[in-house]
C-alpha positions as CSV (number, residue, x, y, z in Angstrom):
1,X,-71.8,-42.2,22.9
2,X,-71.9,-46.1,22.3
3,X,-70.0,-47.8,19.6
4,X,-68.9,-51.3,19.5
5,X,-67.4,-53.0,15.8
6,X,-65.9,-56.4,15.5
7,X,-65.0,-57.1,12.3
8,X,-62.5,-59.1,10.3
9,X,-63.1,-57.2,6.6
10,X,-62.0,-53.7,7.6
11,X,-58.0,-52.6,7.8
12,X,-58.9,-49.9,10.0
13,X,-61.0,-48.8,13.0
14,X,-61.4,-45.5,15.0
15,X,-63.5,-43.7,17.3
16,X,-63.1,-40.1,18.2
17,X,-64.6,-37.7,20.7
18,X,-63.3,-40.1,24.5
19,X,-64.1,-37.7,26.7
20,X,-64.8,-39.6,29.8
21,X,-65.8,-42.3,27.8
22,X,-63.5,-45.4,27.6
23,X,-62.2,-46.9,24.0
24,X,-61.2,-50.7,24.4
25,X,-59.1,-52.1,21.3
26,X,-58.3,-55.9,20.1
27,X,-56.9,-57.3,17.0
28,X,-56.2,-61.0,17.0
29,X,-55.6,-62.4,13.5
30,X,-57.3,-60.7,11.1
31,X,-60.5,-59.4,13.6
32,X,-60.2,-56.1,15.1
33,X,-62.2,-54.9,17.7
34,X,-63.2,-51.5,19.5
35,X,-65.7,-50.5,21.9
36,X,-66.3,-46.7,22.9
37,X,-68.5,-46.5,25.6
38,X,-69.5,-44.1,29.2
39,X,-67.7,-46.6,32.4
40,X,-69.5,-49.3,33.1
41,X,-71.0,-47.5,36.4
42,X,-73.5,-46.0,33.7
43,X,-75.0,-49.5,33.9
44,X,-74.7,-50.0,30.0
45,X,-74.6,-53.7,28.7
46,X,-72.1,-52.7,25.9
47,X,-69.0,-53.8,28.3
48,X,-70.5,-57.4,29.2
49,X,-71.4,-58.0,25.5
50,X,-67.8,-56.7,24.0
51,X,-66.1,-58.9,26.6
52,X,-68.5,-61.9,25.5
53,X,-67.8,-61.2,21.6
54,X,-63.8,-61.2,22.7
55,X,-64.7,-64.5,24.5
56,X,-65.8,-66.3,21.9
57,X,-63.7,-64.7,19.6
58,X,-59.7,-64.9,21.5
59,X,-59.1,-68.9,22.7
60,X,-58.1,-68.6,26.4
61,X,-54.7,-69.9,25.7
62,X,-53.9,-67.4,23.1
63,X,-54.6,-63.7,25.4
64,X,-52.0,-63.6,27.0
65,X,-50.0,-62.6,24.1
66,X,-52.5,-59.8,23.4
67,X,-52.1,-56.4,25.2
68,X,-55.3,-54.3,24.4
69,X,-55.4,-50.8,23.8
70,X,-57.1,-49.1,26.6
71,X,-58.0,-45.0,26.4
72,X,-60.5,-42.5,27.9
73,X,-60.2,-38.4,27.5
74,X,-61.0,-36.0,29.9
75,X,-61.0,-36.2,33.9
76,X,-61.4,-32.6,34.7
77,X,-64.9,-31.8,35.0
78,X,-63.7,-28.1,35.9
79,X,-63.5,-27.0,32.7
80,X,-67.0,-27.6,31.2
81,X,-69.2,-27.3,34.7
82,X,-69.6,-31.0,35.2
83,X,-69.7,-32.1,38.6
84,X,-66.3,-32.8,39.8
85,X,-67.2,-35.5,42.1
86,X,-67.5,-37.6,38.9
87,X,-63.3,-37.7,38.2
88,X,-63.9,-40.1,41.0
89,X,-66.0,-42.6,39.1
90,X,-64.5,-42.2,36.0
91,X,-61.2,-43.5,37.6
92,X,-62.7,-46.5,39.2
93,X,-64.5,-47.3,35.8
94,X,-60.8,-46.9,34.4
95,X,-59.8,-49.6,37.1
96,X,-62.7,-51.5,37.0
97,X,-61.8,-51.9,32.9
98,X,-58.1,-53.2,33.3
99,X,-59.5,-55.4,35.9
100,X,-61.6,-57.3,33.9
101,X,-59.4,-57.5,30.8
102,X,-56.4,-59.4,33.0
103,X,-59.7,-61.6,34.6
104,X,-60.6,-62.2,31.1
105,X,-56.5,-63.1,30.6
106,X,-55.5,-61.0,28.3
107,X,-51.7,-59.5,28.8
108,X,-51.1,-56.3,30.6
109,X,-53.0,-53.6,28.7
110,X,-51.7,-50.6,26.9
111,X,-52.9,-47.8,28.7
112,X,-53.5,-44.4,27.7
113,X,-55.3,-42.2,30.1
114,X,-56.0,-38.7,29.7
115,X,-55.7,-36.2,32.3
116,X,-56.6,-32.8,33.8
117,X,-55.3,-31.1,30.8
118,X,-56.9,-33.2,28.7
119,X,-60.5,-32.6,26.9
120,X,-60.7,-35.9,24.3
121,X,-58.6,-38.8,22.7
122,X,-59.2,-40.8,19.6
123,X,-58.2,-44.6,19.3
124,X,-57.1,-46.1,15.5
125,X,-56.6,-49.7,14.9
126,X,-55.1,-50.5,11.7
127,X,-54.1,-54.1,10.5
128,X,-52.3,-52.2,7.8
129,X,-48.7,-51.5,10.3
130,X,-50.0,-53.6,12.8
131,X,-50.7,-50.4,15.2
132,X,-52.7,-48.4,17.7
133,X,-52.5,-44.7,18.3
134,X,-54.1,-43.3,20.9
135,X,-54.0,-39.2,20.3
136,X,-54.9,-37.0,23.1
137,X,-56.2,-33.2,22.4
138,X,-56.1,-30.6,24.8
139,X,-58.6,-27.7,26.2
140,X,-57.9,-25.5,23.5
141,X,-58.1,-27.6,21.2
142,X,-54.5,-28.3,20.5
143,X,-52.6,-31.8,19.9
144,X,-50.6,-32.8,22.9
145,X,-50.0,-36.2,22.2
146,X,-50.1,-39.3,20.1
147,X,-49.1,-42.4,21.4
148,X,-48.7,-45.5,19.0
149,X,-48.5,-49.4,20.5
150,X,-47.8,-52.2,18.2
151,X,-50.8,-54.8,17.6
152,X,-49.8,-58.7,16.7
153,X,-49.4,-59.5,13.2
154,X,-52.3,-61.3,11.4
């Protein structure tokens, strides 16, 4: 699954269904962003061209200031017959993600990992209470969490 929106019209913005997959969220002023999109040792573009759009989009001397939301669902491979060897690559896609964003100089992210008793997340942005949420879903299906980070003011 690939989805990438930068927009500065819309008051919300979610994607659904992170299993492996890592969500990326931005809002400065009134543009929010969100990528969702397999680690970036799947050899997609969609990372390089997100981090270009923020780029152009976030002045340098403003990103420090700005903490993105950071989220991916399941690691354990276990429970739908995936290789396991792939929690290994996931993880340094995870890594390989926060990296760039402080490279890029934008504050410490707000991190939201799922784990072994995790199967998906979903990630909202909404310029309406200036917040994230992050909610993580479990194997059978149940809630377990929902996390909710502030985003700046536009």
């Amino acid at each position: 699954m690939s989805e990438f929106v930068v927009d500065d019209a819309l008051d919300v913005l979610t994607t659904d269904s992170l299993g492996p997959c890592i969500a990326i969220g931005v809002r400065h002023g009134e543009w929010l962003a969100l990528l969702h999109q397999f680690g970036p040792s799947q050899g997609a573009p969609e990372f390089e061209v997100f981090f270009q759009k923020l780029d152009e989009l976030v002045p340098l001397e403003l990103r420090s200031g700005l903490r993105p939301v950071v989220a991916g669902g399941k690691l354990d491979f276990e429970h739908d017959g995936e290789d396991a060897c792939v929690n290994a690559v996931t993880v340094e896609d995870r890594a390989w993600v926060l990296r760039e964003l402080q490279r890029l100089g934008f504050g410490e992210p707000h991190a939201c990992w799922g784990d072994t008793d995790s199967k998906c997340q979903a990630v909202r942005l909404d310029k309406t209470t200036s917040t994230a949420s992050v909610t993580t879903e479990g194997w059978d299906g149940s809630l377990k969490s929902t996390v909710t980070f502030p985003l700046p003011p536009g």
